[in-house]
C-alpha positions as CSV (number, residue, x, y, z in Angstrom):
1,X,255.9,88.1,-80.9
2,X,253.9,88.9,-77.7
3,X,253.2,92.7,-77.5
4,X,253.1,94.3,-74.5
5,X,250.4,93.4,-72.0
6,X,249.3,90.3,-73.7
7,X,248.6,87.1,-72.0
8,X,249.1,83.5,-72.7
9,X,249.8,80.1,-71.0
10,X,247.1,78.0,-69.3
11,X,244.2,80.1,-70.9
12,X,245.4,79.0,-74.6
13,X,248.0,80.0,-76.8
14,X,246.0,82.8,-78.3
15,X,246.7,86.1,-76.7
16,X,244.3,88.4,-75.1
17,X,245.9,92.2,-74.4
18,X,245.5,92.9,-70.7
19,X,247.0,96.1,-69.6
20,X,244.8,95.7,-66.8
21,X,247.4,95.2,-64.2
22,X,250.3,97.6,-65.6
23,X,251.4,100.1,-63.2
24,X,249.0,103.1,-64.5
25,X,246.3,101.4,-64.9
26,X,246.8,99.5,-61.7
27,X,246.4,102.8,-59.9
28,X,242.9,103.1,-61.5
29,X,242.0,99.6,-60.7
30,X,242.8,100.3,-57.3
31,X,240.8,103.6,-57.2
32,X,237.9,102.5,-58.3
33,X,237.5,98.9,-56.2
34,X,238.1,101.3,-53.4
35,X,234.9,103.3,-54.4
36,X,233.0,99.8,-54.0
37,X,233.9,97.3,-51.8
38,X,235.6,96.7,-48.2
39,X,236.3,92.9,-48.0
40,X,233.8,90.1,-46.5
41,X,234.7,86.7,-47.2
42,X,231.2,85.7,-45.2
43,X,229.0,84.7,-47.5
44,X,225.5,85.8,-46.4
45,X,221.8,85.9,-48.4
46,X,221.1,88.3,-50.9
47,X,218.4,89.7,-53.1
48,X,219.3,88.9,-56.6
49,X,217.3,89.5,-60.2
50,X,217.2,85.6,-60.5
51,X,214.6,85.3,-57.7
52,X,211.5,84.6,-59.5
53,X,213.7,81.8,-61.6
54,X,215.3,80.3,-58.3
55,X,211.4,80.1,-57.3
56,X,210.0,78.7,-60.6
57,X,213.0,76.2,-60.1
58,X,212.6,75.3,-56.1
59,X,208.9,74.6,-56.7
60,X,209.7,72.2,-59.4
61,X,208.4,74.5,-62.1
62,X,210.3,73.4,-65.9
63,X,211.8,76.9,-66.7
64,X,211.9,77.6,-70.6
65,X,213.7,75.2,-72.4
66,X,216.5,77.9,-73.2
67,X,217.2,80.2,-70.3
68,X,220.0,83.3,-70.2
69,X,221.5,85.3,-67.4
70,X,223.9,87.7,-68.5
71,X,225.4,89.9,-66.1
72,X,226.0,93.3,-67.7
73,X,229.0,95.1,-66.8
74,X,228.9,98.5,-65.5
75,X,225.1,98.7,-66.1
76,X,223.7,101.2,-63.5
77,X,220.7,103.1,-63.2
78,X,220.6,106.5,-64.5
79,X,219.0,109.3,-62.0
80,X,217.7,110.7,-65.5
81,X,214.8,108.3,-66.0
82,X,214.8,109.5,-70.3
83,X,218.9,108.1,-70.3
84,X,217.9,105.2,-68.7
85,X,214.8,104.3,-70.9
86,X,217.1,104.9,-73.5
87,X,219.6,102.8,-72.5
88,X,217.4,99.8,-72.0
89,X,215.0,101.2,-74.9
90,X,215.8,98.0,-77.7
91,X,214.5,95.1,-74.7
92,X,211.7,97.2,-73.2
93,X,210.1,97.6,-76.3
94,X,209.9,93.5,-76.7
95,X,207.2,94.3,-74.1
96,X,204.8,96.2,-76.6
97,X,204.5,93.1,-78.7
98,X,202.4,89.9,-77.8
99,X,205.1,87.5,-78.5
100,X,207.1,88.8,-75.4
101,X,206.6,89.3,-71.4
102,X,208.8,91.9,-69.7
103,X,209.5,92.4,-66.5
104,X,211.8,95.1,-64.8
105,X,212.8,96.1,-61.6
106,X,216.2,96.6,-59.7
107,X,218.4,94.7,-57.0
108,X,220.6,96.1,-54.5
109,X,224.6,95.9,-55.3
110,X,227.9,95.7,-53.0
111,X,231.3,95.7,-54.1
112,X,232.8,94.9,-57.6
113,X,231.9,92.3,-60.9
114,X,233.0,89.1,-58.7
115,X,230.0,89.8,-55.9
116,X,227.7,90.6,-58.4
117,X,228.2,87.3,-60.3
118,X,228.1,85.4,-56.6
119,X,224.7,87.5,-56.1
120,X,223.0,86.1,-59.5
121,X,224.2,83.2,-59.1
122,X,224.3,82.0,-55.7
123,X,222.1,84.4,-54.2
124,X,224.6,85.2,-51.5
125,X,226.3,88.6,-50.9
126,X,230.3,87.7,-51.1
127,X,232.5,90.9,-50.7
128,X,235.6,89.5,-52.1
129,X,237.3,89.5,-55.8
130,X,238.5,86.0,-56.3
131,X,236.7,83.7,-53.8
132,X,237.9,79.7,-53.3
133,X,235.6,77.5,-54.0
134,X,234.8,76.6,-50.2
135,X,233.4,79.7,-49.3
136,X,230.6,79.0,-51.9
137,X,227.5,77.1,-50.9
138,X,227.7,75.4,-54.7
139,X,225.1,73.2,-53.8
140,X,222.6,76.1,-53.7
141,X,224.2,78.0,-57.0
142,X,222.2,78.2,-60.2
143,X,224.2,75.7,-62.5
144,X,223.7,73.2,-60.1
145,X,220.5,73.5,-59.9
146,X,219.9,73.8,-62.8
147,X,222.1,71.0,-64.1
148,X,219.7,68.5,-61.6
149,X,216.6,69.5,-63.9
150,X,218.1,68.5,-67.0
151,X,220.1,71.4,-68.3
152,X,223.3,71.9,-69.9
153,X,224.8,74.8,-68.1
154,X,227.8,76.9,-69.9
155,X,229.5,80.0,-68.6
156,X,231.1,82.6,-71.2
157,X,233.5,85.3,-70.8
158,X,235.2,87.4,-73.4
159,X,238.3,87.8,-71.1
160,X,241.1,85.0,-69.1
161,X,240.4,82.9,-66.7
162,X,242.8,83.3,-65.1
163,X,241.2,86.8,-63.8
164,X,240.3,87.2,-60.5
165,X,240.4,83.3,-60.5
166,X,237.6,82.6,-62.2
167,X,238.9,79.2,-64.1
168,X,239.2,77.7,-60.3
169,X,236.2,78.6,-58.5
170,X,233.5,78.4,-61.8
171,X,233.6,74.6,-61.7
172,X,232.7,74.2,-58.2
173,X,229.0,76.4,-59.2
174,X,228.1,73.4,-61.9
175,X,229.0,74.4,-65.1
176,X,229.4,71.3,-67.8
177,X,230.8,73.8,-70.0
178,X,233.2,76.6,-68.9
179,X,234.0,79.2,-72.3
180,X,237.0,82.1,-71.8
181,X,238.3,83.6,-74.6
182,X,240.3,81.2,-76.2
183,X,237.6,78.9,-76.1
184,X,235.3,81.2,-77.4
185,X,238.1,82.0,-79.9
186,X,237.9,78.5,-81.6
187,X,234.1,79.0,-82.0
188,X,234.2,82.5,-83.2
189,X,233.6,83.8,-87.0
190,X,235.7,86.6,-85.9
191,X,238.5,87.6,-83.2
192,X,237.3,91.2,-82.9
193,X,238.3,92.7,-79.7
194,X,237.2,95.7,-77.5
195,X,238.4,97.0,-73.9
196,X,241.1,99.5,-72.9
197,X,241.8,97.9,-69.7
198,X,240.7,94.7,-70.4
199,X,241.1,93.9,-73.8
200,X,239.4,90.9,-74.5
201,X,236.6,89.6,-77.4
202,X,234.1,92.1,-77.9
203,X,230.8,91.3,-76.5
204,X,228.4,91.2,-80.2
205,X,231.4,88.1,-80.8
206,X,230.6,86.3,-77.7
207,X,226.6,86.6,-78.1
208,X,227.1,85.2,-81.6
209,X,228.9,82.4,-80.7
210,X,226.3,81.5,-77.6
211,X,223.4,81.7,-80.0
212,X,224.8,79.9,-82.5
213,X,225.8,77.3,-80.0
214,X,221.8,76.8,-78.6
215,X,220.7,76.8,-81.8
216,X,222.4,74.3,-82.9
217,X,221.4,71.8,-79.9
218,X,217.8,72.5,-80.3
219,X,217.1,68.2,-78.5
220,X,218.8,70.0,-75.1
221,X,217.9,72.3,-72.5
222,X,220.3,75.0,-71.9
223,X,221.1,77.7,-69.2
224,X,223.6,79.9,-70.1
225,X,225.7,82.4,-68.0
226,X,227.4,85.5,-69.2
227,X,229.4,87.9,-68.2
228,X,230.0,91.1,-70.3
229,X,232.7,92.7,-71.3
230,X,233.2,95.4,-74.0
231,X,231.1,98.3,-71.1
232,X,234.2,97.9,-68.5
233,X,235.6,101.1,-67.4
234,X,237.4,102.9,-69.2
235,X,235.1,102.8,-71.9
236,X,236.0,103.0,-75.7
237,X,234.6,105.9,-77.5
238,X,233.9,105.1,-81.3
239,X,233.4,109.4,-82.7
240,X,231.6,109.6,-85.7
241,X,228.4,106.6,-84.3
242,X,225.4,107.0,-86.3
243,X,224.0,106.9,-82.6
244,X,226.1,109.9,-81.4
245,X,222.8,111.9,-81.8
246,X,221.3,109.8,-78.9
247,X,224.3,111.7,-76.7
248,X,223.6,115.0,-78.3
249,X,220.5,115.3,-77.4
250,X,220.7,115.1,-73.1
251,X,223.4,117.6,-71.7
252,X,224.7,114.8,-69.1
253,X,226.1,113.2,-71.9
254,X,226.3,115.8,-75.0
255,X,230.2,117.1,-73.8
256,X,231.3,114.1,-72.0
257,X,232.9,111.5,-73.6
258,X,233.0,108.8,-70.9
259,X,229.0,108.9,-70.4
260,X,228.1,108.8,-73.8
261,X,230.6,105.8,-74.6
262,X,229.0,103.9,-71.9
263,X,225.4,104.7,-72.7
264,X,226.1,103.8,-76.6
265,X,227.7,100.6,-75.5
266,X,224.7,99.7,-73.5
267,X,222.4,100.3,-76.0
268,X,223.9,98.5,-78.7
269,X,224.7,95.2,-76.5
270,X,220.6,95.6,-76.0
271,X,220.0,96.2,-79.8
272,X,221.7,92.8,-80.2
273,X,220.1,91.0,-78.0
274,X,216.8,92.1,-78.9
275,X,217.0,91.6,-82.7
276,X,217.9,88.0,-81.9
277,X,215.5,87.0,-79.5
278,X,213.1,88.3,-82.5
279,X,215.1,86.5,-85.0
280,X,216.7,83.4,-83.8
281,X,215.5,83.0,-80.4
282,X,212.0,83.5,-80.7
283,X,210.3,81.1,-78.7
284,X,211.1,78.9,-75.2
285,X,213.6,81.2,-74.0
286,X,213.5,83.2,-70.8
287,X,216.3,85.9,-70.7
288,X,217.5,87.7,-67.3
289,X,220.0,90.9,-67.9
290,X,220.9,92.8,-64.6
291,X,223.8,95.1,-64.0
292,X,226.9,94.2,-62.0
293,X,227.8,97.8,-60.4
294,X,227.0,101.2,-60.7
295,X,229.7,102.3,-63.4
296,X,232.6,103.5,-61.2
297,X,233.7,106.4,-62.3
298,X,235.8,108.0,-60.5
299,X,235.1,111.9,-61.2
300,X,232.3,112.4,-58.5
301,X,230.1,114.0,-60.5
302,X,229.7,111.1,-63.2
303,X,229.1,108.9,-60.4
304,X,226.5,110.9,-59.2
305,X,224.4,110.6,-62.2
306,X,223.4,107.1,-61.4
307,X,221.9,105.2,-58.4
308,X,224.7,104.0,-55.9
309,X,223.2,101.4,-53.9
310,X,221.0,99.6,-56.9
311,X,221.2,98.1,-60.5
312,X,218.2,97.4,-62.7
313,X,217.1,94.3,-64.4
314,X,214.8,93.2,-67.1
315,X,213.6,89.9,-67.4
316,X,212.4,88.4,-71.0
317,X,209.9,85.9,-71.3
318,X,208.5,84.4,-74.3
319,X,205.0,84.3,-74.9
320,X,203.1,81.0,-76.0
321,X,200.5,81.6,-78.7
């Protein structure tokens, strides 16, 4: 039996809850695009964190054999410079030992997730939440590109395709292989799920399922896209983390429930990351993790804690001995 909210059909037979678009939370939805984004459907150049790989890549320069971009949701820059070295703490400190270049900085934002996937990728600046395919300049997109040099090129999301049309318009960027959650599903050692609005496979299951996946073509090149999950708005708050004491200790986040869920979310997606690039992924790999949006909150003063008009990034090299 289907609960409540779920969703099936053209996305696979395994439901994903979704009460993203009930009445309530459609309110909420609503609220919050408003705080980001007025439409533009022209698609103009933008300043993205992939610029340095789109320049390795337009002079002909082979990128690492096993390249990343994952697009963080609701990763923002904290005004409080301690809360945001301690949100990016686990792949900053990759940059105190030898075996790893990194390289931050931060890239202007407009509008919702959609844009700031049509930013990374694309480099263009797209205002709109579910683009066709023609208003795209494909030919110029990352996968593309990428996919002329040699790579495989996959795309994975935790959530439906069917959101914000994403099963339609990813094809025409140059994806060979296009994972949502069903097909992530099939792959999966286990379903675990996280989200209160959207409800979909929790973010350590998709980055398990991506590694395992590269490692296990080590003869190919590989870029791979994706798109976080588990950090959307409303976030879930899990009382009784180890890592609580990390909230307790900064009064932005000590009595506020909201903040802290989203900072210890961050950090553990980071944690992850990190102890596999140390573990599994230790060599040939280039890794790019920007922030969609500032989180949109919609109390003004949470919103107020971050920077509204950028998003950092950190970019992960490998070092060759």
């Amino acid at each position: 039996m289907k609960r409540c909210g779920e969703t099936s059909g053209a996305d696979g037979a395994e439901p994903i809850g979704n009460i993203a678009f009930s009445t309530a939370n459609g309110t909420r939805i609503a609220l919050t695009t408003a705080t980001q984004m007025a439409e533009d459907r022209t698609a103009v150049a933008a300043e993205s964190a992939t610029q340095s790989l789109r320049h390795q890549v337009s002079m002909g320069n082979q990128p690492a054999g096993r390249v990343f971009l994952i697009v963080v949701e609701s990763l923002g820059i904290w005004r409080d410079r301690e809360l945001d070295a301690l949100q990016l703490g686990p792949i900053l400190e990759l940059g105190n030992e030898r075996e790893w270049s990194v390289r931050t900085g931060s890239v202007p934002f407009a509008g919702s997730t959609v844009p700031a996937e049509l930013r990374e990728l694309c480099a263009i600046r797209l205002l709109t939440v579910q683009p066709s395919s023609k208003e795209i300049p494909s030919e110029r997109c990352l996968p593309a590109e990428m996919n002329r040099m040699g790579y495989e090129t996959l795309v994975a999301h935790g959530f439906l395709g069917a959101t914000f049309g994403r099963r339609s318009w990813y094809p025409s960027l140059g994806f060979d292989g296009i994972w949502f959650a069903p097909e992530i599903l099939r792959r999966a050692k286990s379903p675990k799920r996280c989200g209160i609005a959207f409800n979909g496979l929790c973010d350590d299951v998709v980055w398990d399922v991506l590694v395992s996946h590269v490692v296990s073509r080590p003869e190919a090149r590989h870029f791979v896209y994706w798109l976080t999950l588990s950090a959307h708005l409303p976030v879930e708050y899990r009382n009784g983390q180890e890592t609580s004491d990390l909230c307790n200790a900064h009064a932005s986040t000590r009595d506020n429930e909201a903040l802290c869920g989203l900072l210890l979310w961050h950090r553990a997606l980071f944690e992850n990351i990190a102890d596999t690039l140390k573990t599994q992924l230790s060599d040939d790999v280039q890794v790019i993790v920007v922030g969609d949006h500032s989180p949109p909150f919609l109390e003004r003063s949470s919103r107020e804690l971050f920077e509204q008009s950028r998003v950092p990034f950190v970019e992960i090299r490998s070092v060759a001995d």
